[in-house]
Residue frames relative to the residue before (quaternion, step in Angstrom):
aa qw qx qy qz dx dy dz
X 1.0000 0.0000 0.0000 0.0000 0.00 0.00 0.00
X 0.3056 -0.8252 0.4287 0.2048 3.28 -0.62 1.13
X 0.6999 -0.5029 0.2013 0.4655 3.92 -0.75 0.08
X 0.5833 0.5979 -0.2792 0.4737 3.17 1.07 -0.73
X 0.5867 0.4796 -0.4076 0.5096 3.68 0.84 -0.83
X 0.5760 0.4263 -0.5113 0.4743 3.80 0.32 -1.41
X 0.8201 0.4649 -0.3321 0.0319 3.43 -0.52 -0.92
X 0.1647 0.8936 -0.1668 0.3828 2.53 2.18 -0.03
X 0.7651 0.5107 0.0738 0.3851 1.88 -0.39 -2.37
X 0.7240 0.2934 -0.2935 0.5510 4.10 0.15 -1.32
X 0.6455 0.4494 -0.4613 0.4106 3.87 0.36 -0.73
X 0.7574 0.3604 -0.4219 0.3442 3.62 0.28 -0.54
X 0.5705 0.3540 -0.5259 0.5221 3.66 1.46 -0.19
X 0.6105 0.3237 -0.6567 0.3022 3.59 -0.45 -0.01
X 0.5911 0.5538 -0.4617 0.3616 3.53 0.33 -0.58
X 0.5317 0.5728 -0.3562 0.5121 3.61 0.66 -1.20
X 0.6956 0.5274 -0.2013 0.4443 4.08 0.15 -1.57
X 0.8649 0.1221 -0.2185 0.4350 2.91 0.49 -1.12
X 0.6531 0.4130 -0.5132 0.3735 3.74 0.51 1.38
X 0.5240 0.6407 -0.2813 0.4856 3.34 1.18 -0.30
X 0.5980 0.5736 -0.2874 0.4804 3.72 1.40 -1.17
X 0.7444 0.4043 -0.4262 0.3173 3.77 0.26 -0.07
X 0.5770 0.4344 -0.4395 0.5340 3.66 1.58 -0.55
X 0.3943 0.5986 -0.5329 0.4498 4.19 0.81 -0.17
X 0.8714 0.3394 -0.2243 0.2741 2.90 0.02 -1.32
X 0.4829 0.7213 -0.2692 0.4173 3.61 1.71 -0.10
X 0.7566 0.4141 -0.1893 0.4694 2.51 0.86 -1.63
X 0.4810 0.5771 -0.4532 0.4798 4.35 1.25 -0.59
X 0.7013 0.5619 -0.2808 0.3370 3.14 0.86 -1.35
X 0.7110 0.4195 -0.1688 0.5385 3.50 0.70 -0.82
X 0.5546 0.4097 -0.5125 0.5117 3.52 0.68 0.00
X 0.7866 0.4728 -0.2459 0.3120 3.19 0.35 -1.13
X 0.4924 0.5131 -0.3658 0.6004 3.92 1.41 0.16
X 0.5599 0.6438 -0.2703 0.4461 3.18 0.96 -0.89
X 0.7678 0.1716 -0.1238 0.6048 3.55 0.34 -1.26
X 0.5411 0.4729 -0.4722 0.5105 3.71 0.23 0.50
X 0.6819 0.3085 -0.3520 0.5621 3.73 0.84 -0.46
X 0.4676 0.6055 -0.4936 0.4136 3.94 0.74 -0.11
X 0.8090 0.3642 -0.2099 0.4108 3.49 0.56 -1.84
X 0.7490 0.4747 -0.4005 0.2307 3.28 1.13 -0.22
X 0.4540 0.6633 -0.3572 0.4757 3.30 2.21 -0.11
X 0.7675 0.3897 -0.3145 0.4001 3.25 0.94 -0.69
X 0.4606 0.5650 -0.4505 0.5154 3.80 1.33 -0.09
X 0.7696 0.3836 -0.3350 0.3851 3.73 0.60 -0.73
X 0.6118 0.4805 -0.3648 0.5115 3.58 1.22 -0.72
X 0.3816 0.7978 -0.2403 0.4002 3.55 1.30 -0.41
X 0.7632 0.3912 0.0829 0.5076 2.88 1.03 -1.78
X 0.8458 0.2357 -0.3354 0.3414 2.75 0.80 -0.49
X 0.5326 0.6754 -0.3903 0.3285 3.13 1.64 0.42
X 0.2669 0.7886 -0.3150 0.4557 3.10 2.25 0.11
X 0.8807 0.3423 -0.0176 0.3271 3.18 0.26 -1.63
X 0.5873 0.5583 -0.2971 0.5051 3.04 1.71 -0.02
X 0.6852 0.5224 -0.2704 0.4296 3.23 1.43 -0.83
X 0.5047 0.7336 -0.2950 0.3466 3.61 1.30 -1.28
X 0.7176 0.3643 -0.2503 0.5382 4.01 1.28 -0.35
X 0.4922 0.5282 -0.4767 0.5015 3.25 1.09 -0.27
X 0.8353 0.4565 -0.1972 0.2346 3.49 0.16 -1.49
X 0.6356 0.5432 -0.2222 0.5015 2.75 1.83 -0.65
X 0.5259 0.6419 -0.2918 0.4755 3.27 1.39 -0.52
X 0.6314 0.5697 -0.2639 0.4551 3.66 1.11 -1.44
X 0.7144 0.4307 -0.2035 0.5126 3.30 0.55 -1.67
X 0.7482 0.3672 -0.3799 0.4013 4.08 0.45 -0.13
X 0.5430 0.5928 -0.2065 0.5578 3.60 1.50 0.01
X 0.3224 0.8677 -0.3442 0.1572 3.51 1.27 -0.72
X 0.6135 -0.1880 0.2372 0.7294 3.20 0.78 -1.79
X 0.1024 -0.7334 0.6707 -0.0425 3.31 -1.35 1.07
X 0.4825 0.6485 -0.5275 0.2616 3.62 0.64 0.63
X 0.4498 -0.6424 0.5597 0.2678 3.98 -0.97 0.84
X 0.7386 0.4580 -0.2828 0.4058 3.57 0.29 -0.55
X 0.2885 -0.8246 0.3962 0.2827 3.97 -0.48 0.57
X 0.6864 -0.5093 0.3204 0.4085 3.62 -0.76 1.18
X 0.8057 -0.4909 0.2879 0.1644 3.41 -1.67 0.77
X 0.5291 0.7439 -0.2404 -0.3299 3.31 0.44 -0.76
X 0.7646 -0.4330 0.4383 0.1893 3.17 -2.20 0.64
X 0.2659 -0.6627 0.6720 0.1962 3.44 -0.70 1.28
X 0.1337 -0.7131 0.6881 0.0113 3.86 -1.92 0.51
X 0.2576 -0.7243 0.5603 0.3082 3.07 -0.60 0.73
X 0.6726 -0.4198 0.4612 0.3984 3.15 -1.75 0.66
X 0.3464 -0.5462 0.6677 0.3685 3.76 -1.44 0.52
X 0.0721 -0.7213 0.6490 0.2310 3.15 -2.05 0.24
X 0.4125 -0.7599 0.4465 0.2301 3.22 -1.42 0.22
X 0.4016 -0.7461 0.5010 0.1765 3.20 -0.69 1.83
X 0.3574 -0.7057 0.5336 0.2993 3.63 -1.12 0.09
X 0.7295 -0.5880 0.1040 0.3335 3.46 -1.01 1.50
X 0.5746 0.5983 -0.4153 0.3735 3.68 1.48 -0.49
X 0.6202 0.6641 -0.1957 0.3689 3.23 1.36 -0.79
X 0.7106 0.3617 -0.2673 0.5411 3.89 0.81 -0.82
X 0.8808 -0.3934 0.2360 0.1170 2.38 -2.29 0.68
X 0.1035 -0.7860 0.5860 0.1677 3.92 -0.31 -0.11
């Protein structure tokens, strides 16, 4: 290939580069607004699914048990421990 061809050749890519390089750069440009408005819908829908829940849960967890009297309690017998000839298979 002779010099003249290379040169071609690079002039017609820079040419090529240097028209093609502004829809490139749109199109990065718009993804990238694109997913920045995603994370911020979802941080806010996020949020607000935060704040809606936080009274429920808090509500649940004060309500738990409400009884004045204290709970029964249940003798158990101690567990014992059989030796291996003994259990089940």
């Amino acid at each position: 290939m002779s010099r003249d061809t290379r040169t071609l050749i690079g002039a017609a890519g820079l040419a090529c580069i240097a028209c093609c390089i502004g829809p490139i750069i749109a199109v990065l440009g718009a993804i990238g607004a694109a997913t920045v408005l995603g994370v911020a819908v979802f941080g806010v829908v996020g949020a607000l699914v935060a704040l809606l829940a936080v009274p429920v849960v808090l509500t649940r967890r004060r309500n738990r048990c409400q009884t004045s009297e204290p709970a029964e309690v249940v003798p158990i017998a101690a567990p014992t421990a059989r030796p291996a000839s003994e259990r089940r298979r």
